[in-house]
C-alpha positions as CSV (number, residue, x, y, z in Angstrom):
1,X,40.4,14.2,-51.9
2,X,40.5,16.5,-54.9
3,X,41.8,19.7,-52.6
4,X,42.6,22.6,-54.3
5,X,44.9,25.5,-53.8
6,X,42.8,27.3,-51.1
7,X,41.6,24.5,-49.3
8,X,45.7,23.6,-48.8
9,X,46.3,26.7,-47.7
10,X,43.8,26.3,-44.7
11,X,45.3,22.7,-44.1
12,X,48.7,24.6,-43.5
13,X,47.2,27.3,-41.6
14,X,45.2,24.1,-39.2
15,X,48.3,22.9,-38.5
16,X,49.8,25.8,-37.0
17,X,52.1,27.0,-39.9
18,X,52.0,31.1,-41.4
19,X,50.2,31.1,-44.6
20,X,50.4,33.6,-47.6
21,X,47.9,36.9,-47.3
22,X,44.5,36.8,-46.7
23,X,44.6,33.5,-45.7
24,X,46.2,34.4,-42.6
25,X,43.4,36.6,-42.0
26,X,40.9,33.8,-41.9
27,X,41.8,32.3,-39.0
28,X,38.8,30.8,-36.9
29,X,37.9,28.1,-38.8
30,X,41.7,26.4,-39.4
31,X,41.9,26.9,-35.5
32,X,38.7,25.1,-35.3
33,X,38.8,22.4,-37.5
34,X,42.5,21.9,-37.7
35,X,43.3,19.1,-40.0
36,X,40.4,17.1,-39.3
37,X,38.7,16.2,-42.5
38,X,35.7,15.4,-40.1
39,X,35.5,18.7,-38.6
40,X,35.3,20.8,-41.6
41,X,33.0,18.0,-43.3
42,X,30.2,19.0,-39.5
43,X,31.6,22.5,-40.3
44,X,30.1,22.3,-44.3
45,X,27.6,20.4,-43.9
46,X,25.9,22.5,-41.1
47,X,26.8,25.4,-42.6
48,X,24.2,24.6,-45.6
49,X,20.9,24.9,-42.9
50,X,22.2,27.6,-41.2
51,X,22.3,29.7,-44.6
52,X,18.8,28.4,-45.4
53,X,17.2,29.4,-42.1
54,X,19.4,32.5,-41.5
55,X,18.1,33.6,-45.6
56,X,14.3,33.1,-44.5
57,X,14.9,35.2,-41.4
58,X,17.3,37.7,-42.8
59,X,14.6,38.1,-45.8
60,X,11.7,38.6,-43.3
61,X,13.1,41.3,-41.6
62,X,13.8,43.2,-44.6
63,X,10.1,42.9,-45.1
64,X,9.5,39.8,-47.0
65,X,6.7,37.1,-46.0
66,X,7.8,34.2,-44.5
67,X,6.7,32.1,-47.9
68,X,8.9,33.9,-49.6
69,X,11.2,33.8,-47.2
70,X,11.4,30.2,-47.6
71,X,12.0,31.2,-51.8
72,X,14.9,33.3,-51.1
73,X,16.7,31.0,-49.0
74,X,16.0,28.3,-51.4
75,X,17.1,30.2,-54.9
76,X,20.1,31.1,-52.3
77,X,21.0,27.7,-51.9
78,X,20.8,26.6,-55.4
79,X,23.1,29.2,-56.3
80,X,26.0,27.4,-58.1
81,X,28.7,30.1,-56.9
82,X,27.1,29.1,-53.4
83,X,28.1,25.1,-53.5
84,X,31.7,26.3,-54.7
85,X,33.6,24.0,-56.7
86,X,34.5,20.2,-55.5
87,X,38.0,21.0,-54.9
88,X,36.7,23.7,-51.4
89,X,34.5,20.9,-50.1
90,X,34.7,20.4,-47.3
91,X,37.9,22.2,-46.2
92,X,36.7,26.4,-47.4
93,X,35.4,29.5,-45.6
94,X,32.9,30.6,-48.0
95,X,29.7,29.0,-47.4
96,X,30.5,28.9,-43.6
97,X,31.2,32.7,-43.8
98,X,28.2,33.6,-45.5
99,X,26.2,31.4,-43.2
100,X,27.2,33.3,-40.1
101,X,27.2,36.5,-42.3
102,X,23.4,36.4,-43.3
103,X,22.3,35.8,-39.6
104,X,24.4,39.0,-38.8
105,X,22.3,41.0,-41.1
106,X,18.9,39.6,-40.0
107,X,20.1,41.1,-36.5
108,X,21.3,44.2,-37.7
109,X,17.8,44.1,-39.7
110,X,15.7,43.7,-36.9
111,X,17.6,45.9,-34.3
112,X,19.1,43.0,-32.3
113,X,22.4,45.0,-31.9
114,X,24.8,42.9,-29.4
115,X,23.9,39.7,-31.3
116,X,24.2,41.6,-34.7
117,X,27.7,42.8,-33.5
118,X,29.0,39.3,-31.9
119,X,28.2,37.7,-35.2
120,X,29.5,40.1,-37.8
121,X,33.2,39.7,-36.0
122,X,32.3,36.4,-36.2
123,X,32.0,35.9,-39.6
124,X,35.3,38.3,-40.0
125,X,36.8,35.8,-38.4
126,X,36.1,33.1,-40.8
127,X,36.9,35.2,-44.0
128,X,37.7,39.4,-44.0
129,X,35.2,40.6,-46.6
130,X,32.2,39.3,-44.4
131,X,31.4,42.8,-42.8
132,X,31.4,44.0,-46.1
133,X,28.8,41.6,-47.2
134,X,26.8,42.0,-44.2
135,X,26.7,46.0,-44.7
136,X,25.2,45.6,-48.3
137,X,22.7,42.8,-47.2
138,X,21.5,45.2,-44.2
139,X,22.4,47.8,-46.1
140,X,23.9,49.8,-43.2
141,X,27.4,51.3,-42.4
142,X,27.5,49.7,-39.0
143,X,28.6,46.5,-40.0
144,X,31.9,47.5,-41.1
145,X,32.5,47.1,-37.3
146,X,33.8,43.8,-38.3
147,X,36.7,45.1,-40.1
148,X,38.0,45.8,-36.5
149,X,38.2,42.7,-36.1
150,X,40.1,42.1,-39.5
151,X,42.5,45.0,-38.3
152,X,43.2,43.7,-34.7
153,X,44.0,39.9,-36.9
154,X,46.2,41.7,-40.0
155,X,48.6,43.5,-37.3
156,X,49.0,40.2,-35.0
157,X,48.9,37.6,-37.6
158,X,52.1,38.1,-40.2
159,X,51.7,36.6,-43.1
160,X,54.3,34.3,-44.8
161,X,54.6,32.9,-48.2
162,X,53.6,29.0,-47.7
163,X,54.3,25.6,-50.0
164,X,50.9,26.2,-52.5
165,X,51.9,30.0,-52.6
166,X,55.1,28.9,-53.6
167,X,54.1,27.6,-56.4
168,X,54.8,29.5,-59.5
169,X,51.9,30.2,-61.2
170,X,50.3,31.0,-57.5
171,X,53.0,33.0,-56.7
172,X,52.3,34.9,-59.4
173,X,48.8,35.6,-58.8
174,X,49.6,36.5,-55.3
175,X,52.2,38.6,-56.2
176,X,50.2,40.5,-59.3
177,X,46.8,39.8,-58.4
178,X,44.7,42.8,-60.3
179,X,46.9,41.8,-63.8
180,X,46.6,38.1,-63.0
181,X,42.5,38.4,-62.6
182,X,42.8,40.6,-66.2
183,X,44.7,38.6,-68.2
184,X,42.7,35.2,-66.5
185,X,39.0,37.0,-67.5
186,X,40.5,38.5,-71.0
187,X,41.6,35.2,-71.6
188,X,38.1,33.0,-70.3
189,X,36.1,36.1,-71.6
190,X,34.5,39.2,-69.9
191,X,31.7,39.0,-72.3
192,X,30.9,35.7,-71.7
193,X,27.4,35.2,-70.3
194,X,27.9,31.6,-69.4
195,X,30.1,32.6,-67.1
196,X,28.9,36.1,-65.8
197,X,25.2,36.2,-66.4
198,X,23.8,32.6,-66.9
199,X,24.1,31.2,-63.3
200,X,21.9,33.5,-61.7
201,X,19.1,31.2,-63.6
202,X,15.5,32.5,-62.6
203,X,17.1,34.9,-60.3
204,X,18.0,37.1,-63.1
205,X,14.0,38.4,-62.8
206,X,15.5,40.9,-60.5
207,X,17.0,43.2,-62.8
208,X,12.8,43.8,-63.5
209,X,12.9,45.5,-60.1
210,X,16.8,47.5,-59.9
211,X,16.9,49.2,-56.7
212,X,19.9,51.5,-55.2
213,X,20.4,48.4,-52.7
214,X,20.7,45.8,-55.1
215,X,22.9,48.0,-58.4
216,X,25.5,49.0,-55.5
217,X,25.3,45.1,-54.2
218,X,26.3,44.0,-57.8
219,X,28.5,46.3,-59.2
220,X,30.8,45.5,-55.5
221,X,30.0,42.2,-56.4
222,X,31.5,41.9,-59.8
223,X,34.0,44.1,-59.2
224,X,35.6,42.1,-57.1
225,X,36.6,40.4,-59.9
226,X,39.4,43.0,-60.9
227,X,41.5,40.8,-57.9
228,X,40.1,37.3,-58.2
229,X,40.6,34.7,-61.2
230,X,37.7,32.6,-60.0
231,X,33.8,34.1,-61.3
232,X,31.0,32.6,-60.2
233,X,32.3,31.5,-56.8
234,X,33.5,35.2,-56.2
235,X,30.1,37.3,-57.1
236,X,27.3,34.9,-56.2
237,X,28.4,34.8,-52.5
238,X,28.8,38.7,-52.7
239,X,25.3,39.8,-54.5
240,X,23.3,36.7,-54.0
241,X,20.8,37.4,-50.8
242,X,20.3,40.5,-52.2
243,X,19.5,39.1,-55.9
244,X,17.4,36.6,-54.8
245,X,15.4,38.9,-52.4
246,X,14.8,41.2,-55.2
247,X,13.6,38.3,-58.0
248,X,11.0,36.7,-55.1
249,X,9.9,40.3,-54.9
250,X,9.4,40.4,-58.9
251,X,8.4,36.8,-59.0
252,X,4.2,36.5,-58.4
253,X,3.7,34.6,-55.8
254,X,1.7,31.7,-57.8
255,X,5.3,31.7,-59.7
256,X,7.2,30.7,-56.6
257,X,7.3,27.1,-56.5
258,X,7.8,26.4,-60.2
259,X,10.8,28.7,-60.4
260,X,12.2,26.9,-57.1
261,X,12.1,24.0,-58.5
262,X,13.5,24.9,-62.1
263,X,16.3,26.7,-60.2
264,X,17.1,23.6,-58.4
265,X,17.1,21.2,-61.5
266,X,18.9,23.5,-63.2
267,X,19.7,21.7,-66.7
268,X,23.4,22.5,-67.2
269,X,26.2,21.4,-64.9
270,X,26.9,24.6,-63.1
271,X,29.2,26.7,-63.6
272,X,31.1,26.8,-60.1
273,X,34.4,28.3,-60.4
């Protein structure tokens, strides 16, 4: 398997050892899976339906039909920053977060509190930011509620600097992690669109239709960037229910199915990283 830094670190953290910060936050799913390749590979691939449905739902309740419903959830799916690259499959927290994450903000949607809050600590569980995301796909303040669950997990869960941390060049970026994500985009290009405009494909209709929801959703979204090296994989997840739920709205409806299918034939490899 071609596993990459993070996906070791979550190896490390399965079998029982401290791992370097935030990875010690994210917790459930190395406690789940372990080092069971076939665990995380029933956690991955289930995770893929559970975004789908959960997107249709989550999309309904903020007042979509359920046709396009069924288009959000597939431009959501074909997102490139979405799959992740090779090197996270199966053994990441990403897809698996956002899975439980979208379900969390159909319930806050439609008013089904206790499930909305057993599902948003959920979903902290699996990676930290996940009450963030679910407070900007709601859009409501009571999500953060999650981040209790982050705080309970930082102050109980030291965090140690493990064999791929150790590494010098990841070391570095753990260490300096604002000046490693500047030099790495200065160096790969800000003003690249390939990179930070291109793979939102057909979704990109929904800057016809900017909304307060969807420019605060995107600006959080890229500027997450100013601590992460990696692009796509880093504002897709962030922005893209919200994206996508804005472009189906902008999208006529006789327009559905032929942008669903050119988003998922895209005719570029995607950009993943």
């Amino acid at each position: 398997m071609n596993v990459g830094p993070d996906a070791g670190r979550y190896l490390i953290a399965g079998r029982g050892d401290p791992v370097a910060f935030p990875f010690n936050l994210r917790w459930l799913l190395p406690t789940v899976c372990r080092t069971s390749m076939r665990r995380w590979w029933i956690v991955w691939m289930a995770s893929w339906p559970l975004l789908a449905a959960g997107a249709a739902v989550w999309a309904f309740q903020m007042g979509a039909t359920w046709w396009e419903g069924a288009a959000v959830a597939a431009f959501l799916t074909a997102l490139p920053g979405v799959l992740q690259p090779s090197s996270t499959h199966p053994v990441g927290v990403d897809l698996p977060a956002m899975a439980v994450a979208i379900w969390a903000a159909a319930a806050f949607a439609a008013g089904w509190w206790p499930a909305a809050v057993v599902l948003v600590l959920v979903a902290a569980s699996i990676k930290e930011h996940a009450p963030i995301w679910v407070a900007l796909w709601a859009w409501t303040p009571w999500a953060l509620v999650g981040l209790v669950a982050v705080a309970v997990v930082w102050l109980v869960r030291r965090p140690a600097i493990d064999e791929v941390t150790a590494i010098p060049l990841l070391r570095r970026v753990h260490d300096h992690p604002i000046r490693s994500a500047f030099e790495h985009h200065r160096r790969h290009g800000y003003r690249n669109a390939w990179f930070m405009v291109a793979p939102w494909g057909v979704t990109l209709a929904a800057l016809l239709a900017p909304s307060p929801q969807l420019v605060v959703t995107v600006v959080v979204a890229y500027a997450a960037l100013l601590v992460a090296t990696d692009t796509v994989r880093v504002y897709q997840p962030i922005a893209g229910p919200v994206v996508c739920l804005v472009a189906v709205s902008v999208i006529p409806t006789v327009w559905l199915l032929p942008a669903v299918v050119f988003a998922a034939v895209w005719w570029r490899d995607p950009v993943t990283g």
